[in-house]
N, C-alpha and C positions, 0 to 999 in steps of 0.2 A: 268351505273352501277346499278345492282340488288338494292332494295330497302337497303335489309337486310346487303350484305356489303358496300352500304353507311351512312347506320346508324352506322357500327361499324366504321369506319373510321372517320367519323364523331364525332361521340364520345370518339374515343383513344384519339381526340385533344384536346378535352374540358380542359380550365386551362392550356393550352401547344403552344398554336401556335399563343397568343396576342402580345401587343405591348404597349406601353408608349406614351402618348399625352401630356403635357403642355397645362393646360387652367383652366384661372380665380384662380391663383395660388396653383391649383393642379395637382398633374402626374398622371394622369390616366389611366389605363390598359383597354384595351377593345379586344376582339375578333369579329373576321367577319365572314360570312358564307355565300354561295352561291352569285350571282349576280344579279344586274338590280337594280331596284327601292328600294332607302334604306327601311328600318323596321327599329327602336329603339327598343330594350327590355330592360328592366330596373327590376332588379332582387329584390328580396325579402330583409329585412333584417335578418341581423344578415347569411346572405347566402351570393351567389356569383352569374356568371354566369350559373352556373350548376343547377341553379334555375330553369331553361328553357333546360333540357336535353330533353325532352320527345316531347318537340315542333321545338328545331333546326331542325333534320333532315327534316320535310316534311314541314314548311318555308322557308325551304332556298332552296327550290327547287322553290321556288317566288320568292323570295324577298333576296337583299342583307340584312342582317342582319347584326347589330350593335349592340353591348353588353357589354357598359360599366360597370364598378364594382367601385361604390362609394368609397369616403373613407373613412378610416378603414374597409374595406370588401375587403375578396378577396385578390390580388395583390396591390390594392391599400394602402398606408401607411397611418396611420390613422396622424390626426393632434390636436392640441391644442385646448380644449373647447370642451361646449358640441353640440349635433345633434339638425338639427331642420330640418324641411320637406324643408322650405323656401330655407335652405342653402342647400339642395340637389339636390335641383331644382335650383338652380341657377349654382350651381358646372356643370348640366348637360344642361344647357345654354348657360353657354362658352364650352362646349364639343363639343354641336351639331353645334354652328359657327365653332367652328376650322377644323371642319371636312368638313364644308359647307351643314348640314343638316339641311335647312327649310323649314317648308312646309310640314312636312314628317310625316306618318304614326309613330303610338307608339305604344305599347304593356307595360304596366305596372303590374306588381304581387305585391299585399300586402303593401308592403313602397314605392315602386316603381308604382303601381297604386295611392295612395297618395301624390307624390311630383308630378302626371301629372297636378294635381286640381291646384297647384302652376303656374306650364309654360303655364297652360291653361289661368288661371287668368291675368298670367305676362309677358308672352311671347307669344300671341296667334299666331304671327305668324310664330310660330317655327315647330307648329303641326299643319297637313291635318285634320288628326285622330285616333280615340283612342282606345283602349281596355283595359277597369279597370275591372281590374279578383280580387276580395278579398278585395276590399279598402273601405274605411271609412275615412267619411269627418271629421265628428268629434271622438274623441276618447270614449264617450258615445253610439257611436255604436256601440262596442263590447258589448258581451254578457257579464252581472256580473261575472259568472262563469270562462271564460279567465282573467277579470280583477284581481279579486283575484288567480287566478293559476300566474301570470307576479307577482302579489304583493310579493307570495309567494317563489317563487324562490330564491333557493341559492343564498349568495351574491357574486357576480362574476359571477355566471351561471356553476360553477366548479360540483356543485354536483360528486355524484356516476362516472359519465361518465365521467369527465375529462372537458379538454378542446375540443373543437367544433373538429372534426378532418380537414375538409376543411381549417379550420382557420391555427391549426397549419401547414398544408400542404404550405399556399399559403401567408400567409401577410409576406410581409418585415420586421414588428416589432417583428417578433417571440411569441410565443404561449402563454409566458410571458405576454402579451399586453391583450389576450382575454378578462380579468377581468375587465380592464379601457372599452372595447368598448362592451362588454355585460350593462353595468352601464350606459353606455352614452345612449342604446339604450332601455331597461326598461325603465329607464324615459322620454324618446321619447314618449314611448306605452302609456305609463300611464297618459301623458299631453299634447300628440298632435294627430291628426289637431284637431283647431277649428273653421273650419268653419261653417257658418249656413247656412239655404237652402238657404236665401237672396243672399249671396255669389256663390252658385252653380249657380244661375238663370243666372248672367250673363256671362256663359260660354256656348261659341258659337258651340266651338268644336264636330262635329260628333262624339257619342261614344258609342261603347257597352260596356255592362255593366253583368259581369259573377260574380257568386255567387254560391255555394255551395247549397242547401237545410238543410246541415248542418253546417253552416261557423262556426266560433266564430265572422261575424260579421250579426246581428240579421236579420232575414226580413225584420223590418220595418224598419230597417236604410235603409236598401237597396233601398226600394220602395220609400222611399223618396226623394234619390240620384237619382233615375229613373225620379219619377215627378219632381224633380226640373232641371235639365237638361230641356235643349231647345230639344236637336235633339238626341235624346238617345234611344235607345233598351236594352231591357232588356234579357238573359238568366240564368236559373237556372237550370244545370243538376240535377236529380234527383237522389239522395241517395247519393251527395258527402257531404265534408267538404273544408278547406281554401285549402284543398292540392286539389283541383280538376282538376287541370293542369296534374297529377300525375294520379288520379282515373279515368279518362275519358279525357285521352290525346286524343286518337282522332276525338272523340266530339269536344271538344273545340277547337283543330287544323281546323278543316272543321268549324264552327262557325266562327272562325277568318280570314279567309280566303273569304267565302264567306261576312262577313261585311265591309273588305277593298272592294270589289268588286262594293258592293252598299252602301255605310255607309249613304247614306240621306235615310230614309225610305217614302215609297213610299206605299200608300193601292191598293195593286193589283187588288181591288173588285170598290174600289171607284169610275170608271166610268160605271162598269156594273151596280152598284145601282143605279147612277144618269140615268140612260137609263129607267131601269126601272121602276122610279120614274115618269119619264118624259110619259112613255107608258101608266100608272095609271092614270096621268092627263087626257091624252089626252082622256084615253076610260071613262072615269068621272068615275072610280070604286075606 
């Protein structure tokens, strides 16, 4: 099939052709795409699966693809109390047993590259390897500017615009509901994660590590997330922000792609320098 009508195809299903799971006492809705070797994505908050519109089609011509939607997001039906990254990571712990995914490649965006720090930490052997696009370990790594813009928001998130439209489209709880799980997830932003570098250090997990040049979450968080990881790569498209999934979809699709490929990093030069270190010796120069 032509690229162009398998991305439209592709895309007419999005939000239309999932399913219902039971696990760790939640019904989870997920969607699948293409075959072979699973993938996890794990979508943004306060979004959905359609989070990752611009990367299903030309992964899933690799990789089956798996795309659960949390709850209160999505098709998912939100539940009693409030959010924490811990409990989302865990909701998608008994997801990925029920399904028999371990061992397996992940792809995280934004609150979804933030609960991976969790299954990384709590689950290592759930995940091969990673891809954190936008995340932030502690919530001091946003930029002030974002933190006050989330302080300042409407109460409910209703503003000007309404309710979310994906939201009202697609939850169980009706549109009604947006108010409660906009609330739950502000205060998510506002006081989680907190982890410290100490904490990243001992995660084992192969990961790359994508970022905006203009994210809302700062460089130096970034760079710190980089150095404190064991076995980590770093990319930073130039000129995006947190939507860079979006702004340089096929960057980051070909990035992703080739890091599952090689995800241990390897210095391609590192034997030709030791050769000619060793040449130096030998000619006494």
């Amino acid at each position: 099939m032509l690229d162009s009508a398998r991305n439209f195809f592709i895309t007419r299903r999005l939000g239309k052709s999932g399913k219902y799971l039971e696990a760790g006492g939640v019904r989870t809705y997920y969607e699948e795409y293409g075959r072979g070797e699973p993938l996890l994505m794990f979508h943004g908050g306060l979004s959905t699966l359609e989070t990752f519109r611009c990367q299903i089609p030309e992964l899933s011509k690799h990789y089956r693809l798996i795309l659960p939607e949390r709850r209160g997001h999505g098709h998912t039906a939100d539940t009693p109390g409030p959010y924490s990254y811990r409990q989302m990571a865990e909701d998608m712990a008994a997801f990925m047993r029920a399904i028999g995914a371990e061992g397996v490649k992940a792809v995280g965006y934004s609150d979804g590259a933030n609960l991976i720090f969790h299954l990384a930490l709590n689950h290592p052997s759930l995940l091969g390897s990673c891809v954190l696009i936008g995340g932030n370990f502690h919530y001091e790594g946003c930029t002030e500017e974002h933190r006050k813009e989330v302080q300042n928001l409407p109460e409910g998130g209703i503003g000007e615009q309404g309710v979310d439209e994906k939201y009202a489209r697609y939850s169980p709880d009706g549109a009604g509901h947006y108010p409660v799980v906009f609330e739950k997830i502000r205060k998510l932003w506002l006081s989680e994660p907190t982890f410290g570098e100490e904490d990243i250090k001992k995660i084992q997990t192969p990961s790359l590590i994508i970022s905006g040049d203009r994210d809302v979450i700062t460089m130096a968080h970034t760079v710190k997330l980089y150095q404190a990881l064991k076995n980590a790569q770093l990319l930073i498209p130039p000129g995006t922000t947190h939507r860079v999934i979006k702004e340089n979809a096929e960057f980051v699709n070909r990035a992703i792609l080739d890091f599952f490929k090689n995800p241990v990093y390897v210095n391609p030069y590192e034997d030709t320098h030791s050769e000619l270190l060793n040449e130096e010796d030998q000619t006494g120069q």
